[in-house]
Backbone as numpy.savetxt, mean C-alpha at the origin, in Angstrom:
# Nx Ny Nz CAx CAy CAz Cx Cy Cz
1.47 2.45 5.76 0.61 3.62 5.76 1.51 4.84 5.76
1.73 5.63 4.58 2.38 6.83 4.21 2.24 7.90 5.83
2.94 8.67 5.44 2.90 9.61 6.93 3.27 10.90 5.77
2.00 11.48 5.75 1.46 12.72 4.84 1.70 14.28 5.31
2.22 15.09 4.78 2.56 16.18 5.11 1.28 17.08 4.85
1.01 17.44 6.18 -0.16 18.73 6.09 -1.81 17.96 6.82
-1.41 16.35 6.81 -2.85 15.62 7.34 -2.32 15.42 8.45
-3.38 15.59 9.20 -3.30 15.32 10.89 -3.54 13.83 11.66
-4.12 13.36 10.68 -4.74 12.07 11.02 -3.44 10.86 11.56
-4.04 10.32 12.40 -3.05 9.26 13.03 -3.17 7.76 12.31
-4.49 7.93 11.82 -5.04 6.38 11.13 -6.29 6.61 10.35
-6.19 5.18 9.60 -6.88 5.35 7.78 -7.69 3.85 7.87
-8.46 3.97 7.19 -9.39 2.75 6.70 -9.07 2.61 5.46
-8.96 0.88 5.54 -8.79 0.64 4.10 -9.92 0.77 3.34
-10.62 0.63 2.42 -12.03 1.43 1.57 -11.75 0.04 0.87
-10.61 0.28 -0.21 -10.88 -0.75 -0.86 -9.42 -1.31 -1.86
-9.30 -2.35 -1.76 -8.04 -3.06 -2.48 -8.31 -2.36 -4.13
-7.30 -2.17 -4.83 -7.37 -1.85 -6.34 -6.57 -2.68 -7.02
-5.80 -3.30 -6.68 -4.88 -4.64 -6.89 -4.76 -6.11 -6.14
-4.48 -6.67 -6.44 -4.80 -8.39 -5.64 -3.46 -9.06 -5.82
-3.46 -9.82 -4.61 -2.16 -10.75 -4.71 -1.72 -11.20 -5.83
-0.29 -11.24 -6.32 -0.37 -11.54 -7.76 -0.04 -11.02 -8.60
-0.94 -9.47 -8.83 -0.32 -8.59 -9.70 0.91 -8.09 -9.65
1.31 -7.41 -11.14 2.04 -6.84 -11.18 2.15 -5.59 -11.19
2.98 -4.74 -10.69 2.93 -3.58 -10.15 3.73 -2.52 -10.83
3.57 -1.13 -11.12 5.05 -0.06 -11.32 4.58 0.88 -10.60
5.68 1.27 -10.27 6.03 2.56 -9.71 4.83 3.49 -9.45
4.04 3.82 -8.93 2.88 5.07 -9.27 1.72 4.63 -9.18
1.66 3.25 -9.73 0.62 2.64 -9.83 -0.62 2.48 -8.63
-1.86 2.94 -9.00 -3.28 2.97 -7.51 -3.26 1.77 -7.29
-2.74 1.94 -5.27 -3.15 0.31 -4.64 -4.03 0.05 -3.63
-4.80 0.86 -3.51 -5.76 0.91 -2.44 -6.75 2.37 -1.93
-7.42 2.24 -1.82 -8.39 3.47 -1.11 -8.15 3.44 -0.16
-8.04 4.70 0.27 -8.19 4.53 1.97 -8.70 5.60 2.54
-8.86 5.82 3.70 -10.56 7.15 4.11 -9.61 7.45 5.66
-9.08 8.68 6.09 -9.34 9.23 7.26 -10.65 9.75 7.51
-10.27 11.03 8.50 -11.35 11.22 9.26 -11.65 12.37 8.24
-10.73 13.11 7.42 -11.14 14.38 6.74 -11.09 14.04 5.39
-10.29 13.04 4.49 -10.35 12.99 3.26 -10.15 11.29 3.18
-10.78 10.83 1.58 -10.60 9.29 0.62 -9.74 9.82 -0.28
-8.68 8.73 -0.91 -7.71 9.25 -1.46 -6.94 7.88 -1.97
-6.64 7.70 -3.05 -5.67 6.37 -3.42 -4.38 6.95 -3.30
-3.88 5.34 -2.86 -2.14 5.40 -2.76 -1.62 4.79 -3.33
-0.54 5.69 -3.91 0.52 4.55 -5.57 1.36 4.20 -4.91
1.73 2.87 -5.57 2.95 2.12 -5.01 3.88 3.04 -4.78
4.90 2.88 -4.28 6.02 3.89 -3.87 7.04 2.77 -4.80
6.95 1.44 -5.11 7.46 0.62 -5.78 7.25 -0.40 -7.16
8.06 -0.78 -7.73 7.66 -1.66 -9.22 7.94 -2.90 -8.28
7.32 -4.12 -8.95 7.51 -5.78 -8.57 6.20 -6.22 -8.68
5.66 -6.96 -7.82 4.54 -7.81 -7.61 4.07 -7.72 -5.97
2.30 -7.53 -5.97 1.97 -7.59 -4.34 2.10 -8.72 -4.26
3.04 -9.13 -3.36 3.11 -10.62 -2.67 2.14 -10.64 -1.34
2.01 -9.65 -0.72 0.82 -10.28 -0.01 -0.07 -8.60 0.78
-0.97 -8.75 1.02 -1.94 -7.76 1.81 -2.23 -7.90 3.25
-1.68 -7.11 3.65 -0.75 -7.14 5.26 -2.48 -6.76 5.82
-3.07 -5.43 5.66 -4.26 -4.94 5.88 -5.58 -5.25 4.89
-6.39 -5.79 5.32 -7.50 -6.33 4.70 -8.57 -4.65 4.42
-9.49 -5.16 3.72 -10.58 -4.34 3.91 -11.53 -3.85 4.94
-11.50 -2.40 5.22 -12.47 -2.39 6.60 -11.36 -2.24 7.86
-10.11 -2.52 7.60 -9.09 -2.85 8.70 -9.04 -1.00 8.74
-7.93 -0.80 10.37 -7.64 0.60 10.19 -6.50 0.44 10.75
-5.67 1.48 10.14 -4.25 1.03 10.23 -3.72 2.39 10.48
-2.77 2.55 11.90 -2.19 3.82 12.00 -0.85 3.90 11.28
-0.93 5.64 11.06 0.39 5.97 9.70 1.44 5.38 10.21
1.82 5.23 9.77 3.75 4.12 10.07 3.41 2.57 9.64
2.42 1.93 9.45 2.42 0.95 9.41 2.26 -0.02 8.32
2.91 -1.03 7.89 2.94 -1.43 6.51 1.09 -1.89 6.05
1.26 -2.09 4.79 -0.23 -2.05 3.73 -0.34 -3.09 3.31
1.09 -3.59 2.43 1.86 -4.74 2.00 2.58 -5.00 1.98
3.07 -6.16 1.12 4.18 -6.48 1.00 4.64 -6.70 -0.78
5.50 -5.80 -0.93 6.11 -5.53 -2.77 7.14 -6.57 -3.11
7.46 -6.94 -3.95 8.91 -7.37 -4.28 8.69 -8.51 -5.81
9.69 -9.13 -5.75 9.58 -10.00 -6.80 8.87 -11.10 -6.81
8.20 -11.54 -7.87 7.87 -12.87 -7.75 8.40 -13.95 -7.51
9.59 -14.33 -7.77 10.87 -15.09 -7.61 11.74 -15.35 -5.80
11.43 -13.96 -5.42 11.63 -13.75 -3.93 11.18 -14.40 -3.37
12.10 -14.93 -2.35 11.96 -16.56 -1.04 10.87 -15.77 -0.17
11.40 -14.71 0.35 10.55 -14.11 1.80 10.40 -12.65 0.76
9.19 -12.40 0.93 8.53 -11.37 0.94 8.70 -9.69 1.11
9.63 -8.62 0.58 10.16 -7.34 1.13 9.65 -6.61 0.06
10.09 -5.61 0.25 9.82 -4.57 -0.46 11.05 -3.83 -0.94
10.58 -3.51 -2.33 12.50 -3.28 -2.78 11.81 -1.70 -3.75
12.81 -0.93 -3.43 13.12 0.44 -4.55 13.05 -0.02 -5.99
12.20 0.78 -6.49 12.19 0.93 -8.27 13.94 0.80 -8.83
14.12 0.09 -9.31 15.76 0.32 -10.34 15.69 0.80 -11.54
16.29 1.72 -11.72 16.46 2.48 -12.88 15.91 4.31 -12.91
């Protein structure tokens, strides 16, 4: 969960998944809705790879600092999240 400059909010509801385990992902790309107390708003990957898994379900509420998912390769043993290359 991003930690947003100028929102006050401590924690977000997920609204709604826009991607599913599986896919493939770039950079920018919308991965979820999510609703504080003052605004709904999608969040782009911060990364390219594949969601390997959805840490926060739907309906869940999750305070800012806290992971969403999990990014990385398909090929990857354990599950991380890795920076765009290039």
């Amino acid at each position: 969960m991003p930690k947003s400059g100028g929102v006050t909010s401590t924690k977000a509801i997920v609204s709604r998944w826009l991607k599913k385990e599986g896919d493939k992902i770039k950079q920018g790309d919308p991965l979820v809705e999510l609703e504080t107390e003052k605004i709904s708003y999608e969040l782009e990957s911060p990364y390219e790879g594949v969601l390997l898994k959805i840490l926060a379900k739907e309906t869940a509420e999750v305070p800012v600092g806290d992971p969403l998912c999990q990014i990385g390769q398909s090929n990857d043993p354990a599950p991380k999240s890795r920076p765009r290359k290039g």
